[in-house]
C-alpha positions as CSV (number, residue, x, y, z in Angstrom):
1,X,18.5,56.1,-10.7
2,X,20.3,53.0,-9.2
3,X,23.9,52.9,-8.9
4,X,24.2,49.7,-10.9
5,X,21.7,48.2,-13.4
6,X,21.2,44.4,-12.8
7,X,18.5,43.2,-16.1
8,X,18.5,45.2,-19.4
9,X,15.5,44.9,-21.5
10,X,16.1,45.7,-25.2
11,X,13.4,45.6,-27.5
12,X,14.7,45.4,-31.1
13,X,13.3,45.7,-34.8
14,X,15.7,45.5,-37.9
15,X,15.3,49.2,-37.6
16,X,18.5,51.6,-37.5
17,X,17.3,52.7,-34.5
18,X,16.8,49.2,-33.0
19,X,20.2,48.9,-33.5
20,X,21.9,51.6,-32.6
21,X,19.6,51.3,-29.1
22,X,21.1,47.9,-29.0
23,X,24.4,48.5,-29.4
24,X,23.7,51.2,-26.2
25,X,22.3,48.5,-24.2
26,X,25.6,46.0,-24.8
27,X,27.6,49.0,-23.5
28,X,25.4,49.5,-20.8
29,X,25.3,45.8,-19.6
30,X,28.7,45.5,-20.0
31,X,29.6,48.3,-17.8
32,X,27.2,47.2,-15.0
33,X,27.7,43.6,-15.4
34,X,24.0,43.3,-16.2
35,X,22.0,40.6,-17.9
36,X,20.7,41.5,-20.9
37,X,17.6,40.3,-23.0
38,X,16.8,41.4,-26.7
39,X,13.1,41.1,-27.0
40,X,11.9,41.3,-31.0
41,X,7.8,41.2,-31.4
42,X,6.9,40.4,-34.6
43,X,3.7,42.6,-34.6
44,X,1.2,40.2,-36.1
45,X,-1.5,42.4,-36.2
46,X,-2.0,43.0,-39.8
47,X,-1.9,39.0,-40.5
48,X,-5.5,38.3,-38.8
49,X,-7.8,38.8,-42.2
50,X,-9.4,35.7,-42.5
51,X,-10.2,35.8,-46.4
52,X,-6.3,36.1,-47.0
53,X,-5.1,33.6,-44.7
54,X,-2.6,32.0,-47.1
55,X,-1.0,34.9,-47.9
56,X,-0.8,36.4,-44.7
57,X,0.4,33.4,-43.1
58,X,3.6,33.2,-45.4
59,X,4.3,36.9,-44.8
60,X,4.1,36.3,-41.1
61,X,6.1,33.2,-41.2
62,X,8.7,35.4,-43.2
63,X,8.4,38.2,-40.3
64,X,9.1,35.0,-38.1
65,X,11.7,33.8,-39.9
66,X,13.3,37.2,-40.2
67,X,13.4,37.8,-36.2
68,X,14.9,34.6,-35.2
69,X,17.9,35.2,-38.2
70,X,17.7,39.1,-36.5
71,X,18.4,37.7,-32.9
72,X,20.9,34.5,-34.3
73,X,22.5,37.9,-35.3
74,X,22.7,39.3,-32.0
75,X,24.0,36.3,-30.5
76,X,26.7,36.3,-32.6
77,X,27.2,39.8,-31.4
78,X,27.1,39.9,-28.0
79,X,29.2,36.7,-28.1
80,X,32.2,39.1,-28.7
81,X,31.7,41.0,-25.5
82,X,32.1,41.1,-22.1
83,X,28.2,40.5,-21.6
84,X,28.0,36.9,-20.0
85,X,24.2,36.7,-19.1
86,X,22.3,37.3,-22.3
87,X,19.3,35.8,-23.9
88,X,16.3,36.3,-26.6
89,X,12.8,36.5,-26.7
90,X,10.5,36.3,-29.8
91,X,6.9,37.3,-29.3
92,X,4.1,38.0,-31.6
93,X,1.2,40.5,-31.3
94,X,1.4,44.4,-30.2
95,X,4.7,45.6,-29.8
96,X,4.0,48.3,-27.3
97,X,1.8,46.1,-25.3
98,X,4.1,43.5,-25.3
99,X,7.2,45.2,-23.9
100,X,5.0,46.7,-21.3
101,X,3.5,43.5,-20.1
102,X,7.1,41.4,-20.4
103,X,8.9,43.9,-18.2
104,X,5.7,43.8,-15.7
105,X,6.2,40.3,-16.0
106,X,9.7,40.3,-15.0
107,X,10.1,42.8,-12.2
108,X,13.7,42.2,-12.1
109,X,14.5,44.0,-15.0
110,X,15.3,47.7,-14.3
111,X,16.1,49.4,-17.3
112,X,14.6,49.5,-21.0
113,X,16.7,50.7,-23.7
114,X,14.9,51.2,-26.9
115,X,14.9,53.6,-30.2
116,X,13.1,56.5,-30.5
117,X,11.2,54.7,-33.5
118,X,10.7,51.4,-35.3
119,X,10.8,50.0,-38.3
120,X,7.1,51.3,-39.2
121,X,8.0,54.9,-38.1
122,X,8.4,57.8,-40.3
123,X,11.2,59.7,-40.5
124,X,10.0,62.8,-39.4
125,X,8.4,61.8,-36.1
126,X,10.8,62.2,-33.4
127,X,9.5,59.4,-31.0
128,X,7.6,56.3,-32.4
129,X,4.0,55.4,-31.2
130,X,5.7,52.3,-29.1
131,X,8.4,54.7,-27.7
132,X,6.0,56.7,-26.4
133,X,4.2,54.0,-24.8
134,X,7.1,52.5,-23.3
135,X,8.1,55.3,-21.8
136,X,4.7,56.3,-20.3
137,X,3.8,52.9,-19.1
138,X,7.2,50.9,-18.1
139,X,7.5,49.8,-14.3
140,X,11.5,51.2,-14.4
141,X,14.0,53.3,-16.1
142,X,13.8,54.1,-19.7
143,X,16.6,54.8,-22.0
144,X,15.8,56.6,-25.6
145,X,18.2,56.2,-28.2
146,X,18.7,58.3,-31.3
């Protein structure tokens, strides 16, 4: 573990667990003078049936709509802190995918902090599908919040 984290991924859902995993990751870059990046994927894999196109397409440009308002949001936020390097991603397709290949894609980052579920999770499952991923497939450190 490095002495000092120098780039923060935190992937985020409007989950309670997003958030709180969030929250973690402020602390964190603000302790290590770290630049942070939220990271929401709208996961637009249930939008790709062809006979409901309509539909689907307003429902995904709600999702869309929803996690640019979600990261204005955390703008605000981290706007209040010490953080000074901080930026936001929106990306659509597989969430799990996704994080893996934008932290393989940015070799500078050196710490994920994410919740131990999503959005889509149950309850009762104590690590998400994408958690699990992450964790088995990141290039660096991974932090799971509760």
């Amino acid at each position: 573990m490095p002495n000092t984290y120098q780039h923060i991924l935190a992937p985020v859902d409007s989950s309670a667990a997003a958030q709180a995993a969030f929250n973690e990751a402020v602390n964190i870059a603000q302790r290590h003078q770290a630049n942070l990046t939220a990271l929401y994927v709208v996961d637009d894999s249930a939008y790709h049936a062809p006979a409901l196109d309509p539909v689907l397409h307003e429902l995904l440009d709600a999702e869309a709509a929803h996690a640019e308002a979600d990261m204005a949001d955390r703008r605000q936020f981290v706007q209040t802190t010490t953080v000074t390097h901080f930026k936001t991603e929106v990306a659509y397709g597989n969430p799990k995918r996704l994080i893996e290949a934008f932290a393989k894609q940015h070799p500078e980052i050196d710490l994920i902090v994410l919740g131990a579920t999503g959005k889509d999770s149950p309850n009762r499952v104590a690590v998400g599908s994408t958690t699990s991923y992450v964790v088995d497939h990141a290039p660096c450190n991974v932090i799971v919040i509760r």
